[in-house]
KOLTIVO-627059 format. One record per residue (C-alpha): x, y, z; residue in three letters; residue number from 1. Coordinates in Angstrom, 3 decimals, always signed. Example, Ala and Ser with C-alpha at 12.3 -4.5 7.8 and 13.67 -1.06 7.14 Angstrom:
% residues 2
+----------+----------+----------+---------+-----+
|        x |        y |        z | residuo | num |
+----------+----------+----------+---------+-----+
|  +12.300 |   -4.500 |   +7.800 |     Ala |   1 |
|  +13.670 |   -1.060 |   +7.140 |     Ser |   2 |
+----------+----------+----------+---------+-----+
//
This chain:
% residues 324
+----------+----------+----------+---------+-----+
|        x |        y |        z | residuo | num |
+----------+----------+----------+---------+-----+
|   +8.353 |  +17.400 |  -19.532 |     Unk |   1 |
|   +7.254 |  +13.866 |  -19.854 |     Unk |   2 |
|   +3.485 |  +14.303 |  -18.625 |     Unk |   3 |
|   +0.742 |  +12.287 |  -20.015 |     Unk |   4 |
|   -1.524 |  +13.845 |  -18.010 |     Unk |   5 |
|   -2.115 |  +15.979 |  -14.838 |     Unk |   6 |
|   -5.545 |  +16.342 |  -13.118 |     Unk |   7 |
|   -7.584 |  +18.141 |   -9.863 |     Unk |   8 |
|   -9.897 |  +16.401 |   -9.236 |     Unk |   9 |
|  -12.836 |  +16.822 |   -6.723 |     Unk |  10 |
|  -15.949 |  +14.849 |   -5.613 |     Unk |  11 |
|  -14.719 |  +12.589 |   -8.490 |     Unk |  12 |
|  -14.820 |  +15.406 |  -11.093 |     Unk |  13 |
|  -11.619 |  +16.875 |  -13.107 |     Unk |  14 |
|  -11.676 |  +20.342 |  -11.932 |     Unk |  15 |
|   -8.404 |  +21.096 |  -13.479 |     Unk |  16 |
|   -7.613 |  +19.052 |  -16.330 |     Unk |  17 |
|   -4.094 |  +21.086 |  -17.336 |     Unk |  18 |
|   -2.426 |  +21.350 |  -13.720 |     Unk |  19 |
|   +0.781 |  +23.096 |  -13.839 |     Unk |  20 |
|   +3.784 |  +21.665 |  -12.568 |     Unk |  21 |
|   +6.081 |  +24.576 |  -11.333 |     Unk |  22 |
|   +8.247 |  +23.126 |   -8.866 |     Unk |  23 |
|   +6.949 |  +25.532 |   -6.284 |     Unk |  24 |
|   +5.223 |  +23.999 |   -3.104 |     Unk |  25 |
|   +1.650 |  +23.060 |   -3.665 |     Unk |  26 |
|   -0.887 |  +25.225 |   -1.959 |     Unk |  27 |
|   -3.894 |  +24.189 |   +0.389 |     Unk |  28 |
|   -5.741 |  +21.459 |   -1.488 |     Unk |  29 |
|   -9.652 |  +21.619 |   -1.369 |     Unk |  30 |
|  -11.576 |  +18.624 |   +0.643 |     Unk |  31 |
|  -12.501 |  +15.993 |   -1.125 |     Unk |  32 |
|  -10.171 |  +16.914 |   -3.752 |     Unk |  33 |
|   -6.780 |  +15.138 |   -5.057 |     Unk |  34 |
|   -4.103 |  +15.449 |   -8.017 |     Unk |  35 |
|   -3.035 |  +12.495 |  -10.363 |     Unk |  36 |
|   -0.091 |  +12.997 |  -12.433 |     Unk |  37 |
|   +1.308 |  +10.787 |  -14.876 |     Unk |  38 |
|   +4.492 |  +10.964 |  -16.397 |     Unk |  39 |
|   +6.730 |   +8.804 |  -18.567 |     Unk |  40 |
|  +10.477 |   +7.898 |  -18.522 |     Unk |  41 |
|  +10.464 |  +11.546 |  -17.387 |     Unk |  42 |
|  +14.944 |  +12.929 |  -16.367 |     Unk |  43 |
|  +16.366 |  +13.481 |  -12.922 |     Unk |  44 |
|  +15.552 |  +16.822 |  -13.544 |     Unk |  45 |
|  +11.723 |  +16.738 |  -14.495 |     Unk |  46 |
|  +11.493 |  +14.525 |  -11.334 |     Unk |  47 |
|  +13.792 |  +17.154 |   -8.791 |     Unk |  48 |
|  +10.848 |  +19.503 |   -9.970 |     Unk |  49 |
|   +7.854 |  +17.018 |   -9.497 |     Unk |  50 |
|   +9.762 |  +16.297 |   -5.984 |     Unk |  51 |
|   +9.909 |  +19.997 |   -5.085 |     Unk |  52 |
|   +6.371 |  +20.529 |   -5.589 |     Unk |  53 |
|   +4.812 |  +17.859 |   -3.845 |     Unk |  54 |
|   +7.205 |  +17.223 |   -1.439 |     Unk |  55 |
|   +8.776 |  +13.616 |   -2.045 |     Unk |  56 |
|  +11.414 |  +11.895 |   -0.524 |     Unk |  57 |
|  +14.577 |  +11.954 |   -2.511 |     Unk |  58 |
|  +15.236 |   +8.469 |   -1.801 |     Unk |  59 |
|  +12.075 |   +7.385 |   -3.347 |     Unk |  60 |
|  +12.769 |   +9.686 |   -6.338 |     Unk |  61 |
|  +15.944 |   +7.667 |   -7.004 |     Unk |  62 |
|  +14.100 |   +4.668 |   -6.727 |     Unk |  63 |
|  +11.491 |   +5.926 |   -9.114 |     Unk |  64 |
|  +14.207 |   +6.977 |  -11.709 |     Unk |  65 |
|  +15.742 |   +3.298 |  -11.501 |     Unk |  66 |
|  +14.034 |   +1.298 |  -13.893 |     Unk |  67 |
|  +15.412 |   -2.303 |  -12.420 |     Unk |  68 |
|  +13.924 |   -2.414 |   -9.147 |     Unk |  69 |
|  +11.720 |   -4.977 |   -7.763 |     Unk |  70 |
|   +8.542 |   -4.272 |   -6.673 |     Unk |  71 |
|   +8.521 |   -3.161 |   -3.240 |     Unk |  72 |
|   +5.822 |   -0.796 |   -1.014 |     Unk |  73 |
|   +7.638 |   +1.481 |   +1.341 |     Unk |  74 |
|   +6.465 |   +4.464 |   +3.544 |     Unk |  75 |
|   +8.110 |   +8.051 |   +3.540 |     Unk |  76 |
|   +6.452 |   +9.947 |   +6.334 |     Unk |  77 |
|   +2.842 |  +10.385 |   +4.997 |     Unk |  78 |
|   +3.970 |   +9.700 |   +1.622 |     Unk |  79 |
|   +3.827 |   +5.900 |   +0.195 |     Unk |  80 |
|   +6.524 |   +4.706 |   -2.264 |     Unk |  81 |
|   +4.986 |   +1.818 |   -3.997 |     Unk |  82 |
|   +7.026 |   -0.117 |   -7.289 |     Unk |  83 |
|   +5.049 |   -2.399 |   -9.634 |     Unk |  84 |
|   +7.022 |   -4.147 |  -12.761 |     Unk |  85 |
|   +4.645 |   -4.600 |  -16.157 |     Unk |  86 |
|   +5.310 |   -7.108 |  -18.654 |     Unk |  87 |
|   +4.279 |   -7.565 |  -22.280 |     Unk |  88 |
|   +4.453 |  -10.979 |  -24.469 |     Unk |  89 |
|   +6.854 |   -9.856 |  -27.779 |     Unk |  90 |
|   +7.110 |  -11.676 |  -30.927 |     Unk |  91 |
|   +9.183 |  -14.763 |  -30.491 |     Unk |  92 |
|   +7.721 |  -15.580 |  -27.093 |     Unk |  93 |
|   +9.905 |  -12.987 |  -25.338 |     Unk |  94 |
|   +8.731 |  -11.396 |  -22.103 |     Unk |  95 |
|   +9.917 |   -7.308 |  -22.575 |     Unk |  96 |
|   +9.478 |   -5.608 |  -18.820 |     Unk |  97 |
|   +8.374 |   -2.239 |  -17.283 |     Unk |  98 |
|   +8.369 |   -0.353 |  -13.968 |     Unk |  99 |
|   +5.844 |   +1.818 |  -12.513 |     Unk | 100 |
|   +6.321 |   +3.823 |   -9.863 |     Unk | 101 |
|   +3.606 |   +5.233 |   -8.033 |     Unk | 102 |
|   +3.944 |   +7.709 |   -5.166 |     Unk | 103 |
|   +0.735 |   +7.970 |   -3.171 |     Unk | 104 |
|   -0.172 |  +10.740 |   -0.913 |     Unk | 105 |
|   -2.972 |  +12.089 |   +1.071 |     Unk | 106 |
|   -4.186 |  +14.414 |   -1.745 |     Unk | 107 |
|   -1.918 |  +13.349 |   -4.648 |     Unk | 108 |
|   -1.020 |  +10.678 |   -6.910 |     Unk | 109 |
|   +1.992 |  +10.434 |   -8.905 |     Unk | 110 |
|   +2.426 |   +7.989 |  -11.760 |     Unk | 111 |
|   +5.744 |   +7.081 |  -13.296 |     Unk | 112 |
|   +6.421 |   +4.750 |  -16.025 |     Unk | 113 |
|   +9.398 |   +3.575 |  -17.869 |     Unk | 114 |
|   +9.794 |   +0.982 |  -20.451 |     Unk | 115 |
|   +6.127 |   +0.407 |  -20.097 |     Unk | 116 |
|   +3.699 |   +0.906 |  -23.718 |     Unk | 117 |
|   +1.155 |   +0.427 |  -21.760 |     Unk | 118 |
|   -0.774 |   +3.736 |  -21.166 |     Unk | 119 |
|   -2.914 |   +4.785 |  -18.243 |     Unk | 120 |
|   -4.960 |   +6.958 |  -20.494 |     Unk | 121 |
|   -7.836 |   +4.117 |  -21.077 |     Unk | 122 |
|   -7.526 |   +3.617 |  -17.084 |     Unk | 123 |
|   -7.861 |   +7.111 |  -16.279 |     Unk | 124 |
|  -10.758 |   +7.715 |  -18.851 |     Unk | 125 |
|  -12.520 |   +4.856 |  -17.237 |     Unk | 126 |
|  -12.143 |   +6.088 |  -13.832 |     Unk | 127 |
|  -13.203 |   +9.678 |  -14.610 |     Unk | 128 |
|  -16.644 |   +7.887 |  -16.295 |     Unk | 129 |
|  -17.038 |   +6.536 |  -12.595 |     Unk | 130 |
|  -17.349 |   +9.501 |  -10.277 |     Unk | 131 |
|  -18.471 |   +7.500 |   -7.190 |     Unk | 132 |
|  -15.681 |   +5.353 |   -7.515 |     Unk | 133 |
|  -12.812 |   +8.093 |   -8.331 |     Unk | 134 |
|  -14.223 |   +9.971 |   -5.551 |     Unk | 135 |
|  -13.158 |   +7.469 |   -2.974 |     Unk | 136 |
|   -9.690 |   +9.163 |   -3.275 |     Unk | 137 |
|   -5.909 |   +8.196 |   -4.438 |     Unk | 138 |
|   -5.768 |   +5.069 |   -2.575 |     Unk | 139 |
|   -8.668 |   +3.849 |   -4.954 |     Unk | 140 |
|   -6.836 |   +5.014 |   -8.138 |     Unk | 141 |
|   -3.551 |   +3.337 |   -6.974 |     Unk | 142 |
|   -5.613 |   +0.185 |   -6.402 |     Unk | 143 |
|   -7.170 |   +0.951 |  -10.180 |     Unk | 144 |
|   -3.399 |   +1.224 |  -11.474 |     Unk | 145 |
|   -2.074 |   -1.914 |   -9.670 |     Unk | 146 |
|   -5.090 |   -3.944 |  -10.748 |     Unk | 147 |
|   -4.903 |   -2.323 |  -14.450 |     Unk | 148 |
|   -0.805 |   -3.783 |  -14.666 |     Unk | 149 |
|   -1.594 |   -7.397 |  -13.351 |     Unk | 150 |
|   -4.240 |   -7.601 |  -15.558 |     Unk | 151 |
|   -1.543 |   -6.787 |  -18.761 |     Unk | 152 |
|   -0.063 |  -10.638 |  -16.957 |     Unk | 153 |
|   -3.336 |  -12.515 |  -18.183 |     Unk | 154 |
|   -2.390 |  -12.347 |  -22.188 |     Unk | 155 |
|   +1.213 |  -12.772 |  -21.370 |     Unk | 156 |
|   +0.122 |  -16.857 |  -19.698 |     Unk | 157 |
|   -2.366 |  -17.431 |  -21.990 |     Unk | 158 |
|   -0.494 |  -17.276 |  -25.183 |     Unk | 159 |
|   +2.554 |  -19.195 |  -23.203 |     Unk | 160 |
|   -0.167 |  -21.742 |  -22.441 |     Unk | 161 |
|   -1.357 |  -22.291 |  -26.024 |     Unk | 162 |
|   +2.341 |  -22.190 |  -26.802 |     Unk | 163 |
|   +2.879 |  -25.101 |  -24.370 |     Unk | 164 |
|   -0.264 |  -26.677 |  -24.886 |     Unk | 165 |
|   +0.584 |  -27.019 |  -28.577 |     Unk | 166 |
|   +3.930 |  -28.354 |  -28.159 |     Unk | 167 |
|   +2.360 |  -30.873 |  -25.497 |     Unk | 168 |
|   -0.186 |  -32.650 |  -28.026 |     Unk | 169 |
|   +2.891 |  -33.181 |  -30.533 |     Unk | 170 |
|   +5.324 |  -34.235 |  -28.007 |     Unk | 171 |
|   +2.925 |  -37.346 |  -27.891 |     Unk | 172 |
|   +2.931 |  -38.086 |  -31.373 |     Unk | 173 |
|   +6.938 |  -38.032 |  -32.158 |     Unk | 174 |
|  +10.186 |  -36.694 |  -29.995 |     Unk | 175 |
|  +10.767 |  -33.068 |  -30.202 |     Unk | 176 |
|  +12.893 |  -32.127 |  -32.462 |     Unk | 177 |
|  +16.173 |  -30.067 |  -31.381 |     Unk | 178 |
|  +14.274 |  -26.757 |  -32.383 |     Unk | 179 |
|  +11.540 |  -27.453 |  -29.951 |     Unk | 180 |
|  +13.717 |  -28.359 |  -26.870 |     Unk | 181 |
|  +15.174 |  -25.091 |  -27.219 |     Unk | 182 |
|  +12.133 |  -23.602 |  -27.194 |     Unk | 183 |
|  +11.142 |  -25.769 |  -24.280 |     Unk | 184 |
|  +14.143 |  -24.204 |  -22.143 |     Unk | 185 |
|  +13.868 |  -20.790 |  -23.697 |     Unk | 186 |
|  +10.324 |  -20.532 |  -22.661 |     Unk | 187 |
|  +11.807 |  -22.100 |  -18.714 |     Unk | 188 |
|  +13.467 |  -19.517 |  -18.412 |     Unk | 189 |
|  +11.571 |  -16.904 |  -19.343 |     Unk | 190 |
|   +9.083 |  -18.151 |  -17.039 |     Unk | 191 |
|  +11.385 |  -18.605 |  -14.133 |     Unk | 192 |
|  +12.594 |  -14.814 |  -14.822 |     Unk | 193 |
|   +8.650 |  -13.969 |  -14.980 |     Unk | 194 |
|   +8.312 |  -16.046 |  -11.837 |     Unk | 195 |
|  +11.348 |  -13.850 |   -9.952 |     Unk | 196 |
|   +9.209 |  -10.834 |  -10.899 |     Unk | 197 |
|   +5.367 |  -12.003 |   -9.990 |     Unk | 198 |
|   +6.780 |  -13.530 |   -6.672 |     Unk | 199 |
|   +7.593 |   -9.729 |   -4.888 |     Unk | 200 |
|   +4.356 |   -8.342 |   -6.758 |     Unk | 201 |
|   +2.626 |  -10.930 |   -4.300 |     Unk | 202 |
|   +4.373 |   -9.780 |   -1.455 |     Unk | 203 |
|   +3.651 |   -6.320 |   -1.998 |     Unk | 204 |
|   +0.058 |   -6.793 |   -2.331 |     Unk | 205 |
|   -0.164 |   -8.510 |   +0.580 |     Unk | 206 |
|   +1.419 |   -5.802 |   +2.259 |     Unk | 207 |
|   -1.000 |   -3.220 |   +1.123 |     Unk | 208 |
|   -3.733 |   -5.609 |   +2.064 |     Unk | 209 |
|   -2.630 |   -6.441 |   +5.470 |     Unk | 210 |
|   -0.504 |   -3.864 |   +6.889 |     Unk | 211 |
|   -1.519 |   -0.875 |   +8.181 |     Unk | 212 |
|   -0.059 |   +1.987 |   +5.808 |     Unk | 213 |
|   -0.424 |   +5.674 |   +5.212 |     Unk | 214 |
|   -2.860 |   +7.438 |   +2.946 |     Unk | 215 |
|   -3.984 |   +3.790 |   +2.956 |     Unk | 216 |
|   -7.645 |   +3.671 |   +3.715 |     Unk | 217 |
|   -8.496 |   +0.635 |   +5.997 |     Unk | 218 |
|  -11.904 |   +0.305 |   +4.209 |     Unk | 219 |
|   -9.829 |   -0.022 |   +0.453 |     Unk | 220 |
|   -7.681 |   -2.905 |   +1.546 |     Unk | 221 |
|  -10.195 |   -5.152 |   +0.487 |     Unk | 222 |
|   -9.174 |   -4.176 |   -3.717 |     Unk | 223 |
|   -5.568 |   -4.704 |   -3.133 |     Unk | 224 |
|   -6.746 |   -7.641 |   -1.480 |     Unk | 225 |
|   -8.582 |   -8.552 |   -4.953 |     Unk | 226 |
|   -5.436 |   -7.605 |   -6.659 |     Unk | 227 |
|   -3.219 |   -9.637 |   -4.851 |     Unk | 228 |
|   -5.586 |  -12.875 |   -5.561 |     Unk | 229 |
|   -5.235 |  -12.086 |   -9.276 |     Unk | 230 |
|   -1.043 |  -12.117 |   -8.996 |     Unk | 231 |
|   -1.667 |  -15.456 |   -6.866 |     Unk | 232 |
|   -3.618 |  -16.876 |   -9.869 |     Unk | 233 |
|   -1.137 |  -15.556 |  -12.259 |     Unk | 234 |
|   +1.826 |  -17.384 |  -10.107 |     Unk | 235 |
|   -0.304 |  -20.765 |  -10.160 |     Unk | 236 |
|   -0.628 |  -20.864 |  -13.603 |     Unk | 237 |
|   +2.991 |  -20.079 |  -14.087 |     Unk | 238 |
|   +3.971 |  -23.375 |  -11.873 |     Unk | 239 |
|   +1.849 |  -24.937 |  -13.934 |     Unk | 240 |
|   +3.395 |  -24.177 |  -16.946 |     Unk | 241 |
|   +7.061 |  -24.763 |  -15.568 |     Unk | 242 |
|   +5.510 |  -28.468 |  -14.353 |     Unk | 243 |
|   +3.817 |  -29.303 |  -18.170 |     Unk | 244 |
|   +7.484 |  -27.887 |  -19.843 |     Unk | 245 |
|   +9.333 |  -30.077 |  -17.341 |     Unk | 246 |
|   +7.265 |  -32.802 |  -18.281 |     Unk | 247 |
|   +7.247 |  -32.910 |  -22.155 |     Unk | 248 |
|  +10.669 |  -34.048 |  -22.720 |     Unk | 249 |
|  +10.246 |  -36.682 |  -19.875 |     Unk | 250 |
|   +7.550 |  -37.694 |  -20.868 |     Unk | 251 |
|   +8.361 |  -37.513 |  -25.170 |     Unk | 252 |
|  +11.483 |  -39.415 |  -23.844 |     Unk | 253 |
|   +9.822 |  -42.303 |  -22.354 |     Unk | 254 |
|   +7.270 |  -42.803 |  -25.437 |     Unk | 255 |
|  +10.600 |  -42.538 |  -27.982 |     Unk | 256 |
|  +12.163 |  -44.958 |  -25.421 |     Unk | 257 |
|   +8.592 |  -47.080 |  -25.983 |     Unk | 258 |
|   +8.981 |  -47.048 |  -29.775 |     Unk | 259 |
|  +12.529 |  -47.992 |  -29.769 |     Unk | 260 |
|  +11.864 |  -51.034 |  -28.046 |     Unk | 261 |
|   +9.312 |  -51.793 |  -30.356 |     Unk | 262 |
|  +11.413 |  -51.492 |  -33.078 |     Unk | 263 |
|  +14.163 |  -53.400 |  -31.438 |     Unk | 264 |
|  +11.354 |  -56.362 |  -30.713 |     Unk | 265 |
|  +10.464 |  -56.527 |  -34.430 |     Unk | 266 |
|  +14.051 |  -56.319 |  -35.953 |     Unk | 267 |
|  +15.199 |  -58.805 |  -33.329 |     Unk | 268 |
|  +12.009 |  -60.883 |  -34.357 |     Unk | 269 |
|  +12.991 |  -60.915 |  -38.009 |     Unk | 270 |
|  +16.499 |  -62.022 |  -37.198 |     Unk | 271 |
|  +15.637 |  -64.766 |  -35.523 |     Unk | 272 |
|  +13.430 |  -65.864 |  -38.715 |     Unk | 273 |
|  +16.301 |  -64.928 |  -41.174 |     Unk | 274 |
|  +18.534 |  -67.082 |  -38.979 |     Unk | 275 |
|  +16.932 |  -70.196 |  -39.722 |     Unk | 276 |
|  +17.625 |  -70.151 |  -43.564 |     Unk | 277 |
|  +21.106 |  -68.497 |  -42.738 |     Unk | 278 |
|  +22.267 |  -71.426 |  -40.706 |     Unk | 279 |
|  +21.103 |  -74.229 |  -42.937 |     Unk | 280 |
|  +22.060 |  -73.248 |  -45.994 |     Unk | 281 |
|  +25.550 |  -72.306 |  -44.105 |     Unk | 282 |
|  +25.706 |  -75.859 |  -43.693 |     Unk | 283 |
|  +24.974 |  -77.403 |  -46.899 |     Unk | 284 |
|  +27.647 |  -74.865 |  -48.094 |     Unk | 285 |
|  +30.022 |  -76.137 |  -47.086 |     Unk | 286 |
|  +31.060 |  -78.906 |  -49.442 |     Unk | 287 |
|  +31.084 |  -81.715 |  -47.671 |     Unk | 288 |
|  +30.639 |  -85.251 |  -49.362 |     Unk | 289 |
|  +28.514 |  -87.152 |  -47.268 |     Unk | 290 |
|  +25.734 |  -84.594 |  -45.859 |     Unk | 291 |
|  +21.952 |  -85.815 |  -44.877 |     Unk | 292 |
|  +19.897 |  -85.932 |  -47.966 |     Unk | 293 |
|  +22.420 |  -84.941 |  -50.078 |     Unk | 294 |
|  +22.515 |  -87.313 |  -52.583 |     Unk | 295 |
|  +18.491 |  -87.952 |  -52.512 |     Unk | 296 |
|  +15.974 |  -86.944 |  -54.961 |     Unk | 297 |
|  +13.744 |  -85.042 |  -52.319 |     Unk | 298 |
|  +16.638 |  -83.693 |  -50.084 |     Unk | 299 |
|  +16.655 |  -80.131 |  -51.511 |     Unk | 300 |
|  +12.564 |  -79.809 |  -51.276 |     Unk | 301 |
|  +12.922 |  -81.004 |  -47.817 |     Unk | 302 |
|  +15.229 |  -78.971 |  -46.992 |     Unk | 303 |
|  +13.322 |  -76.029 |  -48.316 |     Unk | 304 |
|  +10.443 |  -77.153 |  -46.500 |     Unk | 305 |
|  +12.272 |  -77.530 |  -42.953 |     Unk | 306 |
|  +12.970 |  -74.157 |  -43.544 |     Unk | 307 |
|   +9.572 |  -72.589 |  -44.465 |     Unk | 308 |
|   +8.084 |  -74.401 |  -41.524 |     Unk | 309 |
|  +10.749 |  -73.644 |  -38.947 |     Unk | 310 |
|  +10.339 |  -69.856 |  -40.036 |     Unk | 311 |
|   +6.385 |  -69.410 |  -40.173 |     Unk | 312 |
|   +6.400 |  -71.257 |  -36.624 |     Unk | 313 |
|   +8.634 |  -68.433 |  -35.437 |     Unk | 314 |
|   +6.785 |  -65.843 |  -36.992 |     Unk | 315 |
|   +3.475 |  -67.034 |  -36.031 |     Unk | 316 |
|   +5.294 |  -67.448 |  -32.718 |     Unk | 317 |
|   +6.524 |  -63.608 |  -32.374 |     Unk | 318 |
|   +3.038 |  -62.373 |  -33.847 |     Unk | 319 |
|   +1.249 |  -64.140 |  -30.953 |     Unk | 320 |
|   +3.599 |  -61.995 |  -28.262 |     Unk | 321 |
|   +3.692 |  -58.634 |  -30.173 |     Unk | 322 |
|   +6.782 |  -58.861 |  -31.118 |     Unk | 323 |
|   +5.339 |  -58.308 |  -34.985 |     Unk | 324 |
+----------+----------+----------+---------+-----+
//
C-alpha cells in the first residue's frame, strides 16, 4: 500500500507510530487521541480498504481517487471531504499540478496525494516537535496541511515575478522580440490556468472559516482564516502579474511607435535638405541655352553657394525643432 505514514497519536504524542491498516472497523479510540494517515496515489483498492476501516463515504472516495477535481469542502455525516490542488514552478516556466485530498474526522485524519512531490513528512515532523499544538486535534493538522500547500504557491509567483520583472526593464529599452511575446502569452496563460485553480482554493477557505462544519472546531477557524488571507495574497499578486504582462507589449508598442516617428522625423528632415541640391542641379541639367548665370564667370560658385546656404538654413532649421 501507498502509505507514507500512519500515526496514534495522543495528548500530541505518537503513541503508535506503525498503525495497521486492516480494513476492519476501527475500535474505540482513546480521548484526546487521533490517527493521521498519509498515503500517495494509493488504487481503488488500497482506498475500498482505508474506506472500510474508517468508515468513509464512497462518494468522497471517488472524489479522492480523481486527481482533476477542483478544490471543494464538503460534509459526509460527521466526516469532512475537503480537496486542495498543489502546484510546483518546472523548468521552462511551466506550472505542473497536484491534488490532495484530505478526509477529516472526529478522531482521524486521512491524507491523500497524487501528482504532488511535495511530501508531508517535513510537516508532520514539525508538528510532532510541537505537542501543544498537535494536541489541539485533526482540525489543527488539516489547517497545518492546507497552510503547508499554499505556502508551495509563494516560489511558484516569485520566480514568475522576476520572470516578468526582467522582461519589463527590457521591454523599455527595445520591442520584444517574437521569442519574448510568446513567452509573454505562454506565461498568460499559465497564470490564468493558475488563476482558475487559486480562485476555488479561496472559496474553500472561506468556507472553513465561516461556515459552521463538522469535526470543525469553532475556536480553529481563525487558522483557516490565516490560510485563506495567504491564497487572497497569492490571487493579488497573480492580477498583478496578468496587468504588468498585459502591459509590456502595449506599452513596448507605443515606445517602438515613439522611435519610429523619430526616425521618420530625421529621414524626412534629410530629404528635405537633399532636395535642395536635387532640384537645382535638375535644372541646370537640363540643357537649356539661355539659363541665369549660365554664361557668367561666378554663376557655378553661386550656385554652389545658394545651395550650401539654402541647406544649412534647413538643417539648422530641423535641429532647432528636434527633428535632428
Amino acid at each position: 500500500m501507498a502509505i507514507i505514514a500512519a500515526r496514534r497519536y495522543a495528548a500530541g504524542q505518537p503513541v503508535d507510530t506503525a498503525l495497521a491498516l486492516t480494513g476492519q472497523p476501527r475500535g474505540k479510540v482513546p480521548a484526546r487521541a487521533f490517527d493521521w494517515v498519509g498515503l500517495a496515489e494509493p488504487d481503488e483498492a488500497e482506498m475500498d480498504l482505508v474506506r472500510r476501516q474508517f468508515g468513509l463515504h464512497p462518494l468522497a472516495v471517488e472524489d479522492a481517487l480523481n486527481p482533476m477535481q477542483m478544490p471543494k469542502v464538503e460534509a459526509y455525516g460527521p466526516t469532512l471531504f475537503i480537496v486542495a490542488r498543489t502546484a510546483m514552478i518546472e523548468e521552462g516556466e511551466k506550472i505542473a499540478y497536484g491534488q490532495t485530498a484530505l478526509f477529516l474526522g472526529p478522531d482521524f485524519l486521512i491524507s491523500v496525494r497524487f501528482g504532488s512531490t511535495r511530501s508531508h513528512a517535513a510537516l508532520r515532523a514539525r508538528l510532532e516537535a510541537d505537542a501543544q499544538r498537535l494536541a489541539e486535534g485533526p482540525d489543527y493538522v488539516a489547517h497545518a496541511i492546507l497552510d503547508y500547500i499554499v505556502d508551495g504557491y509563494q516560489p511558484i509567483m516569485e520566480k514568475l515575478e522576476s520572470a516578468v520583472q526582467d522582461m519589463e526593464e527590457r521591454a523599455i529599452d527595445t520591442f520584444p522580440e517574437p521569442s519574448t511575446i510568446r513567452r509573454i502569452f505562454r506565461l498568460r496563460r499559465q497564470l490564468r490556468r493558475f488563476q482558475r485553480i487559486v480562485g476555488p482554493m479561496e472559496e474553500m477557505c472561506e468556507r472553513l472559516a465561516t461556515v459552521e462544519l463538522p469535526v470543525i472546531d469553532p475556536a480553529a477557524r481563525v487558522w483557516f482564516r490565516d490560510v485563506q488571507d495567504h491564497v487572497r495574497r497569492t490571487m493579488r499578486r497573480m492580477v498583478g502579474l496578468m496587468e504588468t504582462l498585459a502591459s509590456i507589449v502595449e506599452t513596448a508598442s507605443l515606445l517602438e511607435q515613439h522611435r519610429q516617428g523619430e526616425m521618420t522625423r530625421q529621414l524626412a528632415a534629410w530629404a528635405a535638405i537633399l532636395a535642395v541640391p536635387t532640384a537645382i542641379a535638375g535644372i541646370y541639367g537640363m540643357n537649356f541655352d539661355y539659363m541665369p548665370e549660365l554664361r557668367q564667370p561666378w554663376g557655378y560658385p553661386a550656385v554652389l553657394g545658394l545651395i550650401f546656404a539654402i541647406c544649412g538654413g534647413l538643417y539648422v532649421r530641423f535641429k532647432r525643432i528636434g527633428w535632428l
